[in-house]
N, C-alpha and C positions, 0 to 999 in steps of 0.2 A: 489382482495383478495390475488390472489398468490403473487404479489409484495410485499404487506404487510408483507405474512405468512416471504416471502425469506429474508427481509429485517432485521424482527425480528427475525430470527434464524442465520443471518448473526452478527447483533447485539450479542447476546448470546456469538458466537463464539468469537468473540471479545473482549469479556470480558477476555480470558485466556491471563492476562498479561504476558507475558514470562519475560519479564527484570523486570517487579516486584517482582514476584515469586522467581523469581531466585534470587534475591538481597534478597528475606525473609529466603531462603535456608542458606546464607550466614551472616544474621541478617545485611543484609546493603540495606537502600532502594533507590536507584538509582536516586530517583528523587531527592534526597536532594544534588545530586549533581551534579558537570558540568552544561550543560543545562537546568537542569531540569525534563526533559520526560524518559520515560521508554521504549524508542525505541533501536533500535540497535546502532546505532552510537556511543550513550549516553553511553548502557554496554559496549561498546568495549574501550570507553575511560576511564573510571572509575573502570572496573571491569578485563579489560585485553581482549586477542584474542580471549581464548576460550569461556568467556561470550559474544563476542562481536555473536560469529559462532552458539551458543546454541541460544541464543533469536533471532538471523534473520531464522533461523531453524524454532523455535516455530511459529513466526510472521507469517513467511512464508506460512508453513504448512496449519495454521488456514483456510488461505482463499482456499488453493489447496482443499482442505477437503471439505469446505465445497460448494462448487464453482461444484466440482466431485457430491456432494449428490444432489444438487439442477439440475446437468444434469439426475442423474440416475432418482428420483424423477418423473421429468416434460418432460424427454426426446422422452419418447413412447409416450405419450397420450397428448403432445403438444410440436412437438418439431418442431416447424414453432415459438415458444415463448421462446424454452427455454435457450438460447443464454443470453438474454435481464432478463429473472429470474437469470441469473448467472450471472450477470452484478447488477442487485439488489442483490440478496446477498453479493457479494462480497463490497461490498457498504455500508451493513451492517458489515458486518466485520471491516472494514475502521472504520467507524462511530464510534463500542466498542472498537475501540482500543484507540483509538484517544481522546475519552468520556467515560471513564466507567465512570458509576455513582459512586459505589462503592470505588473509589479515588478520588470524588469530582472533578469528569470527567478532570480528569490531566492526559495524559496518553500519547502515541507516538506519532509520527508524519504519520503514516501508508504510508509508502513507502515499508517496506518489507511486510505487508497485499497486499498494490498495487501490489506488483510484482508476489504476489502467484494468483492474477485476473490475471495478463498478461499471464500470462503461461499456464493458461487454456483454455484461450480464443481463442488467435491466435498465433503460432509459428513463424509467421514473425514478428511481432511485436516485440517477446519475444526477435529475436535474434539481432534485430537493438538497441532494446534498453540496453540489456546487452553488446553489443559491448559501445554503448554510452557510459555506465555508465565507463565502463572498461578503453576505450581511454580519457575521462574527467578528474576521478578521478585521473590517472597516472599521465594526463600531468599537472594538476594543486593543487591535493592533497588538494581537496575541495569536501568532500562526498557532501554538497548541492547542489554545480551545478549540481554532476553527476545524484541524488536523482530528481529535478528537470527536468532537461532534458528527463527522463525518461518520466515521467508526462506527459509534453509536446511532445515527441514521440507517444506516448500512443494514446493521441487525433487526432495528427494530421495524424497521420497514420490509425488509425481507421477511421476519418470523411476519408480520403481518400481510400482507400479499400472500405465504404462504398457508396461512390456514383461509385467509379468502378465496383459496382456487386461483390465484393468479399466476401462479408460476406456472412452467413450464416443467414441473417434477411434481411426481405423487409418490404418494407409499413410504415405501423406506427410504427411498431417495430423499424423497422431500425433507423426512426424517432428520437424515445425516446429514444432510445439507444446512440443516441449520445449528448442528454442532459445529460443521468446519466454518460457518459463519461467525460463529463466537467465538471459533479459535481467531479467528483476523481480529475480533475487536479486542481480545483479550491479549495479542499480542502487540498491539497499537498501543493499550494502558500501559504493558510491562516496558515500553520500552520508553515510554511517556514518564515512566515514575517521579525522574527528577525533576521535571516542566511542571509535575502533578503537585509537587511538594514544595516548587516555587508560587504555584497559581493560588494554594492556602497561604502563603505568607506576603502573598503579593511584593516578589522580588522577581519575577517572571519579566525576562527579556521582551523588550515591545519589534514590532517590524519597523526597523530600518535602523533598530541598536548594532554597532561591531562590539557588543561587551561579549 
């Protein structure tokens, strides 16, 4: 039932489009342009720096938020669980960003939701994968790889901390924890496809393109 509760409160939170919102502020709705999605990358091509800075904030934030309640929450009275609850919610958060119903589940690609889970989770991770994203996007000026790479740090730094005893979950927990970890980067790919199939043919948008 906690999974549940965290998943659907994690959902909720994700429904606060930031790059929609902000585009209805503006009477411009982001998705009708560039890409498509109402993530960060998308406002910061279409809308400029400060939109690009404001929605990865919002994006961001969402899952820090709600990632922190689901520790204060479940952290006294289960907190051998509650790691792995804030790994479902954050998940949920993913999920409404990515799917609101309410836009006819058209929405981001949740990379900066993914980022606000990393950062609560575990600080090594946080800081291999911001170095990643940092050294990637510079030297190639391809936010999907770096977007990407993240993903896949994420997992595989997590499966591994996690059979080192490094985490802060055993058992089944730890278990489960690294299937919903592979949901995040499996949902990061899917939602990457078209980035994925420009990045083989190397027609992939570079940072600071408006195509």
């Amino acid at each position: 039932m906690e999974r549940i509760i965290c998943l659907a409160a994690g959902y909720a939170f994700g429904l606060i489009q930031t790059g929609y919102l902000y585009g209805k502020i503006i009477h411009k709705d982001i998705r009708q342009y560039g890409s498509g999605n109402s993530g960060t990358t998308n406002a910061l091509r279409v809308l400029g720096k400060k939109a690009g800075i404001i929605v990865f904030l919002g994006d961001f934030l969402k899952s820090v938020i709600l990632c922190l309640l689901v520790r204060y929450l479940y952290g006294k009275n289960m907190p051998e669980m509650a790691p792995l609850l804030m790994l479902y919610g954050g998940l949920g958060v993913v999920l409404g960003h990515n799917y609101p119903f309410y836009l006819h589940f058209k929405g981001g690609k949740g990379i900066a939701a993914t980022s606000g889970v990393i950062i609560t989770m575990d600080w090594r991770i946080t800081l291999v994968c911001l170095a990643a994203f940092i050294i990637s996007v510079g030297a190639t000026r391809i936010v999907s790889i770096g977007s990407l790479l993240v993903v896949t740090i994420f997992l595989g730094m997590w499966l591994g901390l996690g059979f080192g005893g490094f985490l802060s979950l055993s058992g089944v927990y730890l278990t489960e924890s690294y299937v919903v970890v592979l949901v995040f980067a499996s949902l990061a790919y899917w939602r990457h496809r078209a980035n994925i199939k420009r990045l083989l043919k190397g027609t992939e948008n570079k940072f600071g393109s408006r195509k």
